[in-house]
Backbone as CSV, one residue per row, in Angstrom:
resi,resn,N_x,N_y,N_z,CA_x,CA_y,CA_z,C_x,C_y,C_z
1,UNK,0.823,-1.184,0.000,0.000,0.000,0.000,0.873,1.255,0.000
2,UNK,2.027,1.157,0.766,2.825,2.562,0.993,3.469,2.659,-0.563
3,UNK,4.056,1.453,-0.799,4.977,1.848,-2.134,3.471,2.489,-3.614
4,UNK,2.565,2.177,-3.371,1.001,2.571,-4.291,1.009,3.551,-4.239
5,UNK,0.952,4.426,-2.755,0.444,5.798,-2.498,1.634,6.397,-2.846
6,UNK,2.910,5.936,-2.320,4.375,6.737,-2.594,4.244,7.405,-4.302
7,UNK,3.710,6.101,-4.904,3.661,6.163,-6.654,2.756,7.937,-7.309
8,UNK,1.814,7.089,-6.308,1.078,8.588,-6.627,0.307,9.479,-6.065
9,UNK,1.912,9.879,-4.814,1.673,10.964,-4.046,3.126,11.959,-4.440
10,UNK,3.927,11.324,-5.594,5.435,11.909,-5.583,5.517,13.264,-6.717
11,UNK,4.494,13.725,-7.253,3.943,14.563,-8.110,3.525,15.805,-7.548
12,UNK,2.554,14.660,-6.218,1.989,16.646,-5.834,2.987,16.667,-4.204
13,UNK,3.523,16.133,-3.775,4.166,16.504,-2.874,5.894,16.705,-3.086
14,UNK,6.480,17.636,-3.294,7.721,17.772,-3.789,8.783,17.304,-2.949
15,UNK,8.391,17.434,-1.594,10.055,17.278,-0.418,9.406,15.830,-0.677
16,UNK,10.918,14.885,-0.456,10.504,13.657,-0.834,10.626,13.163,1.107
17,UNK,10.935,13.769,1.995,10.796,13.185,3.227,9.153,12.926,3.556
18,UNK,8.658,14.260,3.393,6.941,14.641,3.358,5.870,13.801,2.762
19,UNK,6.750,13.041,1.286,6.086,12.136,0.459,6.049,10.912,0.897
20,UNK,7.193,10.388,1.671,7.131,9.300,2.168,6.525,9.255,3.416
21,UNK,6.488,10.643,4.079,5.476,10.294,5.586,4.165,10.292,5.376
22,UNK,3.408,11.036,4.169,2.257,10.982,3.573,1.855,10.202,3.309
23,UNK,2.920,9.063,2.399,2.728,7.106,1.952,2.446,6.463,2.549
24,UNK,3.253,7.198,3.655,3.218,5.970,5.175,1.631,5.999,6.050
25,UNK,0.974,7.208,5.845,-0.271,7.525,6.562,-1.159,7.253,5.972
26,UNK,-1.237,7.567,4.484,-2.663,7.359,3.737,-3.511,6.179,3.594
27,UNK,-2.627,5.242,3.617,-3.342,4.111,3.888,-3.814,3.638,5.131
28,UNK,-3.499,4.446,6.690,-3.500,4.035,7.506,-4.777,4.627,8.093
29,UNK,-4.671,5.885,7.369,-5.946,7.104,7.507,-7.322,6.566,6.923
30,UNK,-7.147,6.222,5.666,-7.805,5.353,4.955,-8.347,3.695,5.145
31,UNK,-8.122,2.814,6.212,-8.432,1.987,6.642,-8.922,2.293,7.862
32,UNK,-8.455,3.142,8.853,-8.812,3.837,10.109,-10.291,4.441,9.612
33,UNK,-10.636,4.763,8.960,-11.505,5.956,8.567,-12.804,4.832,8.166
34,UNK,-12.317,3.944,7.563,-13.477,2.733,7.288,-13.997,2.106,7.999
35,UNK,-12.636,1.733,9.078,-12.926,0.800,10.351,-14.229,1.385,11.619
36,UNK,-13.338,3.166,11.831,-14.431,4.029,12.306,-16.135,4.520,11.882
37,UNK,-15.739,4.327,10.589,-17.411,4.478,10.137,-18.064,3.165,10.187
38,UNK,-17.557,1.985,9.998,-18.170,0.941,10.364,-18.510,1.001,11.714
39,UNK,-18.046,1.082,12.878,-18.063,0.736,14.234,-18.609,2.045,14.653
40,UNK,-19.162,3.187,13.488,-20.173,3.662,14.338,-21.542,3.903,13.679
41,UNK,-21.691,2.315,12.909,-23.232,2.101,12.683,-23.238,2.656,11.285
42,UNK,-22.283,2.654,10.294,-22.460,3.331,8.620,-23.381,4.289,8.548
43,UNK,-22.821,5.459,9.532,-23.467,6.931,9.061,-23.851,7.021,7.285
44,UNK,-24.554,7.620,7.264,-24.435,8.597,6.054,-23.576,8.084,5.029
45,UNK,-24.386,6.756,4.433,-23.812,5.794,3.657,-23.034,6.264,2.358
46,UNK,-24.069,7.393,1.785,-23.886,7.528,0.232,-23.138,8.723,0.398
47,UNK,-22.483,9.440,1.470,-21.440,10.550,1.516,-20.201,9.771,2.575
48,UNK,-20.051,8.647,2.791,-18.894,7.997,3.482,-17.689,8.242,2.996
49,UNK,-17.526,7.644,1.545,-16.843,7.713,0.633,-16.014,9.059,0.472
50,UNK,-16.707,9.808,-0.072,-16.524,11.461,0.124,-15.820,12.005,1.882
51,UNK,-16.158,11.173,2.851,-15.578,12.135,4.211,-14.350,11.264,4.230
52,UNK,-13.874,10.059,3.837,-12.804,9.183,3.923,-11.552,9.891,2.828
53,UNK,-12.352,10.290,2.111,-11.591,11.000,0.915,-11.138,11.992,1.626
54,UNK,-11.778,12.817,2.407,-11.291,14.194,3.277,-10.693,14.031,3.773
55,UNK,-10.343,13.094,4.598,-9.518,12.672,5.489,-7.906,12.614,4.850
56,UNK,-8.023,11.254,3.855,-6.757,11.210,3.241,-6.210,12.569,2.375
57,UNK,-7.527,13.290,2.173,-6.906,14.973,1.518,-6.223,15.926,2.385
58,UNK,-6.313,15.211,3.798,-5.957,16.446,5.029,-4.892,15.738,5.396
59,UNK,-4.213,14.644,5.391,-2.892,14.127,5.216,-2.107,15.045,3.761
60,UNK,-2.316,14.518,2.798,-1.538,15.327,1.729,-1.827,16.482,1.871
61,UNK,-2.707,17.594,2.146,-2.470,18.916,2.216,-1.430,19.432,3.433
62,UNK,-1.568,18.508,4.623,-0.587,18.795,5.651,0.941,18.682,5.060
63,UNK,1.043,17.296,4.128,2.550,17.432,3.551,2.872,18.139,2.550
64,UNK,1.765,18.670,1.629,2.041,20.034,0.725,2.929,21.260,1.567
65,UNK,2.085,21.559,2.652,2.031,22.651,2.980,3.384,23.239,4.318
66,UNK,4.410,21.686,3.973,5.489,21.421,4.711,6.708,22.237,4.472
């Protein structure tokens, strides 16, 4: 999963330390984020998708903005 996201997170994040701590999270943010909406009853089914996405967007904007 890290070497996936590394692939194509190395474009929009330029410092390559930032890119690899970003690699290292997105998937973690992104399984965390599933696990949590499951275990609290699949809120708001047909916008899940969309807040999981936010999530992993607020990892890469944190390492943009490094």
């Amino acid at each position: 999963m890290t070497a996936v996201a590394r692939e194509h997170l190395a474009d929009s994040i330029p410092d390559p330390a930032w890119a690899a701590w970003a690699a290292d999270l997105v998937p973690t943010v992104a399984i965390a984020a599933v696990i949590a909406w499951l275990d609290a009853g699949q809120p708001d089914p047909q916008h899940a998708a969309d807040r999981v996405r936010d999530a992993v967007r607020g990892v890469i904007t944190a390492a943009q903005h490094a």
